[in-house]
Residue, then its C-alpha position, 0 to 999 in steps of 0.5 A: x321218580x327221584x332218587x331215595x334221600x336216604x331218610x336224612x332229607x326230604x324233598x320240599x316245594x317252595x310255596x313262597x314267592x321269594x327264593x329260600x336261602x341255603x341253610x334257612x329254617x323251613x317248618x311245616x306243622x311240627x316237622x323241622x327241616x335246614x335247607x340244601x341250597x337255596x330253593x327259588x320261588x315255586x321250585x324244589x329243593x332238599x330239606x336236613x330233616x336230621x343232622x347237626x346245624x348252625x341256627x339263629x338264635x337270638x342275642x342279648x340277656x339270658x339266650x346263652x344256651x348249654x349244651x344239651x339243651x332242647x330248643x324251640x323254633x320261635x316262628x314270630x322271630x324266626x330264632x331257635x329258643x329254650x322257651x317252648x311257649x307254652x307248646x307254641x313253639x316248635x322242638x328243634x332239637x338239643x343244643x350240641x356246642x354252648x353258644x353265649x348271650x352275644x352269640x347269633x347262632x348254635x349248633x344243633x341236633x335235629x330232633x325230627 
């Protein structure tokens, strides 16, 4: 048996056939989680289940985001969103650091 993760990762088998790059979003159903380090094809690996990350966010007209917002996982274009999607997309968390219409990431709080 592994060692405990105190509650702020989880344990995560990489069912893909590529290798998950450090600090890429994984979900799985509803729960949100920020990758260790990269996590090969078929291996094991840490998953943040809470904490505050940088994440993709898209760019262009209308994605600047305040802080406190609550954001979305956009799935299709694999980018944090305010856009809830009528419930398809998943909660993130809240926006901690403003991030601007030219800016290609914000921090975020995990809401898990």
């Amino acid at each position: 048996m592994t060692a405990p993760l105190e509650g702020k990762k989880i344990r995560y088998t990489n069912g893909g056939g590529t290798t998950i790059a450090a600090g890429t979003t994984v979900v799985q159903g509803t729960l949100i989680g920020v990758a260790e380090k990269a996590i090969a094809a078929a291996a094991e690996g840490n998953l943040f289940v809470q904490g505050v990350h940088d994440l993709p966010k898209a760019t262009g007209a209308g994605t600047d985001l305040t802080v406190g917002t609550k954001v979305y996982w956009d799935a299709v274009n694999s980018v944090v969103t305010s856009d809830d999607n009528d419930g398809a997309n998943v909660l993130v968390g809240q926006v901690t650091v403003a991030a601007l219409t030219t800016d290609a990431t914000v921090r975020v709080r995990l809401s898990n």
